[in-house]
LUMNU-202887 format. One record per residue (C-alpha): residue in one letter; x, y, z. Coordinates in steps of 0.001 Angstrom, whole numbers, plus 500000, padded with zeros to 6 digits. Example, Ala and Ser with C-alpha at 12.3 -4.5 7.8 and 13.67 -1.06 7.14 Angstrom:
<lozas>
A512300495500507800;S513670498940507140;
</lozas>
This chain:
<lozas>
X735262312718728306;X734902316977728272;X737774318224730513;X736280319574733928;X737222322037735578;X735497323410738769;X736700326003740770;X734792327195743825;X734322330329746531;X737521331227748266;X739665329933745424;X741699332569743823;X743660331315740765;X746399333842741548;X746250332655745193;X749747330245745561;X748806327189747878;X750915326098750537;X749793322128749334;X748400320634745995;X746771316825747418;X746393314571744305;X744028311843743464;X744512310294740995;X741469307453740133;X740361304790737673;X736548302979738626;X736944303259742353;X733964304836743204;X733638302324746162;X736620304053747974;X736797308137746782;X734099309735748838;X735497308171751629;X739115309826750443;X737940313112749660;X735847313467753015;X739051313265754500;X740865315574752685;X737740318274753617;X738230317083757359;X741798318529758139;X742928320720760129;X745134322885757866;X743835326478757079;X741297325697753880;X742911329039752333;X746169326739752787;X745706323740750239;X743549322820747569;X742597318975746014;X742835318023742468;X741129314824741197;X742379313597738166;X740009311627736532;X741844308860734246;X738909308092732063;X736562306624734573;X733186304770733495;X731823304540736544;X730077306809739272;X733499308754739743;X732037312227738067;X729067312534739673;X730844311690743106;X732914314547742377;X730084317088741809;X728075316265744862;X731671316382746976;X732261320062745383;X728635321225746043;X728965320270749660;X731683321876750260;X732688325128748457;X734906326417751260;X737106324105750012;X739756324530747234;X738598321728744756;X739302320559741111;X737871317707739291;X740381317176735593;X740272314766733212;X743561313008732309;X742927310804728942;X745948309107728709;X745827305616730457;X747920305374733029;X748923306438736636;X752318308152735862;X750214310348733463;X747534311074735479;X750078312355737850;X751608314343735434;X748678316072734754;X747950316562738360;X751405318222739165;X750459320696735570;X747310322054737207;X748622322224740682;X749346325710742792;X751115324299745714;X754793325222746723;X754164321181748292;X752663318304746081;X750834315347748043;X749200312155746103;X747240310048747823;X745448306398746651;X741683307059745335;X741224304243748259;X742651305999751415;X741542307705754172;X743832310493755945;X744128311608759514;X742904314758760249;X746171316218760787;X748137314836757221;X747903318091755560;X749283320121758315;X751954318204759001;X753372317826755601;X753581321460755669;X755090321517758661;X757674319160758189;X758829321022754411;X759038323768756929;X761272322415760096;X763375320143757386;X764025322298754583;X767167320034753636;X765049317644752523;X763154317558749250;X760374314402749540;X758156313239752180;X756551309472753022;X754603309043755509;X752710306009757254;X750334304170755545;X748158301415757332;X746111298828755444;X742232298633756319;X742122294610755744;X738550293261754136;X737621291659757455;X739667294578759916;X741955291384760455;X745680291151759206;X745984288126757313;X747881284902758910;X750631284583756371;X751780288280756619;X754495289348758016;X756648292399758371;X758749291338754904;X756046291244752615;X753994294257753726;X755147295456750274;X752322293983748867;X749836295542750409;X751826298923750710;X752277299041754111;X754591301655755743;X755753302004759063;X759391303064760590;X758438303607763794;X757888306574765675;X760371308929764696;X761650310740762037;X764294309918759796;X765947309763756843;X764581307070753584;X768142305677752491;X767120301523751757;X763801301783751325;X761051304449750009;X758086305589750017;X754884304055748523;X752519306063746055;X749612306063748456;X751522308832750700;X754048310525749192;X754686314384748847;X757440316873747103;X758537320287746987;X757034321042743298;X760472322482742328;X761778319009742223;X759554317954739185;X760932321436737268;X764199320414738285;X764502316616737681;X761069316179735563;X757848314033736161;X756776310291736942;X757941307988733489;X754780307358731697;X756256303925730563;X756361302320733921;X753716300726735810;X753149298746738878;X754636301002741929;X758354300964739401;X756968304866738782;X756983305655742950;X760485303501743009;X761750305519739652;X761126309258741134;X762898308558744345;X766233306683742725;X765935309674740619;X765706312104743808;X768658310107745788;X770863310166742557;X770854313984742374;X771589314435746075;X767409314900747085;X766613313859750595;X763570311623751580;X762333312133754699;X760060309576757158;X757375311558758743;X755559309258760963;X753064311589762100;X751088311998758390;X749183309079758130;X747385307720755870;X744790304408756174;X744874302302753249;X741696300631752006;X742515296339751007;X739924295103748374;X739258291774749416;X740344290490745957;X743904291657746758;X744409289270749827;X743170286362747574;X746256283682747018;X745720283970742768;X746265288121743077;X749144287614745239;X750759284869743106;X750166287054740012;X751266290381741875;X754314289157742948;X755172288197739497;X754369291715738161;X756858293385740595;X759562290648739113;X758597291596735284;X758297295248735891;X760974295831737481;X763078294635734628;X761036297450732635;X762180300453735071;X765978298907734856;X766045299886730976;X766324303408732688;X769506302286734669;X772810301884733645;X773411297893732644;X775325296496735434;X772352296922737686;X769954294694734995;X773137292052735254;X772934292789739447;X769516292520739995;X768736288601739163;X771469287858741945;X770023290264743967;X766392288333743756;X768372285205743939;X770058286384747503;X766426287718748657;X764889284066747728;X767498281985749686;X767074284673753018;X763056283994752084;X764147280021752852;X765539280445755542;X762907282799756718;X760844280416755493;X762200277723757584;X762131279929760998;X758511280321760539;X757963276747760435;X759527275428763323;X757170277598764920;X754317276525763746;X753364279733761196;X752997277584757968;X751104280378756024;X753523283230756811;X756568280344755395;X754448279703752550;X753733282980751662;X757262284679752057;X758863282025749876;X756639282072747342;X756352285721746925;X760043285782746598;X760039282989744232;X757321284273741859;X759183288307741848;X762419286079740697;X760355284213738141;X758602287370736523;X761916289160736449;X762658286922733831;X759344286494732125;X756397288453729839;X755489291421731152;X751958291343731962;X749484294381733284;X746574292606733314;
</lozas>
């Protein structure tokens, strides 16, 4: 696919943007008008941030969607790339290349953010300049508008749900998740970009071990939000079962980046988060919540189980 490139009225090249948003998108035309709309929605000063789509060699409608979205609006700071290399880390890593922003944001091609996102990740870089990453909510937008009966608050991981609460606060156990996330750009020329050789959220988890190793703060803005689209397909019991497997195998993948005690720590670790699943497990059945018991020990079971099988992509 010829590399696109479309810059529109207001958009000075020499012009340094407060924030770069990032989509990056493979064959989800379903979900990225929906995104982008968003993105043209906020309330942040247009002269203030620009949007980048990285295309990741789309087949489907993804191009034209893109064209229409720039004609519409060209008060608005917008790229459309081409990344050809397969693959979300390097889609990324294309997106951070082209970017302008003194802040980088990615968002899913499937989300939808609040009118306010943009402004307040610039406001929070500003008010917390100690730390160096943002994550901020994200909410899932089930198939059916309905949470599913067997989740619960353990397993929200699979459906990339994020929410501390109400205030804000330091990421020290836990994270953010890929479909909200956002840096000071001087952390990639610092510590380098997402590892084109993971997959399967390991490339989110990579960047902020790599962050908290070399003394980077994470910080838990609950007030940029982002609304996460579920394909119906995802709440199926065969995607879950063959999800939760992935995050076991690929996780083994990421830990050839670590030093080897943690690839010798991490089956026990599984192992300790299986028997807590059982007894979770058990809890949930003695009051009556069969799904949510069969669910939590099986996802545990199945992460411990890929950990030690074939890596598979699918």
């Amino acid at each position: 696919m010829t590399k696109i490139l479309y810059m529109f009225a207001g958009y000075n090249k020499k012009h340094i943007m407060k924030l770069s948003i990032i989509i990056c998108t493979y064959n989800r035309d379903k979900f990225i008008a929906d995104a982008l709309n968003s993105l043209a929605a906020q309330s942040l000063n247009k002269q203030e941030y620009e949007v980048i789509v990285v295309n990741n060699n789309c087949t489907d409608n993804t191009e034209n969607i893109c064209r229409k979205f720039a004609t519409a609006h060209p008060e608005l700071n917008f790229r459309h790339d081409t990344e050809k290399t397969q693959g979300l880390s390097s889609a990324r890593n294309k997106g951070i290349s082209i970017s302008t922003g003194k802040f980088i944001a990615f968002i899913d091609d499937d989300a939808i953010t609040e009118k306010t996102y943009a402004e307040n990740i610039v406001i929070a870089f500003e008010k917390y300049p100690e730390y160096h990453a943002i994550g901020g909510k994200v909410l899932p937008i089930y198939p059916d508008r309905h949470e599913p009966v067997w989740m619960s608050k353990y397993i929200q991981g699979v459906v990339s749900k994020v929410d501390l609460g109400e205030e804000f606060s330091e990421f020290k156990k836990k994270y953010p998740v890929g479909c909200n996330m956002a840096f000071r750009k001087e952390i990639f020329e610092e510590l380098g970009e997402f590892n084109t050789e993971l997959l399967l959220r390991n490339d989110d988890k990579y960047i902020f071990l790599k962050l908290k190793r070399n003394n980077k703060r994470t910080l838990y803005a609950p007030n940029v939000v982002v609304h996460h689209n579920i394909d119906a397909y995802r709440m199926e019991y065969s995607f879950i079962k063959k999800l939760s497997k992935q995050i076991g195998s690929t996780e083994r993948v990421r830990l050839k980046t670590e030093p080897f005690y943690l690839t010798i720590a991490k089956p026990f670790e599984y192992l300790f988060k299986f028997c807590a699943a059982l007894i979770l497990g058990f809890r949930f059945m003695i009051n009556g919540q069969f799904a949510k018991a069969v669910y939590i020990v099986m996802i545990r079971w199945l992460v411990l189980v890929g950990f030690f099988g074939k890596v598979k992509y699918y």
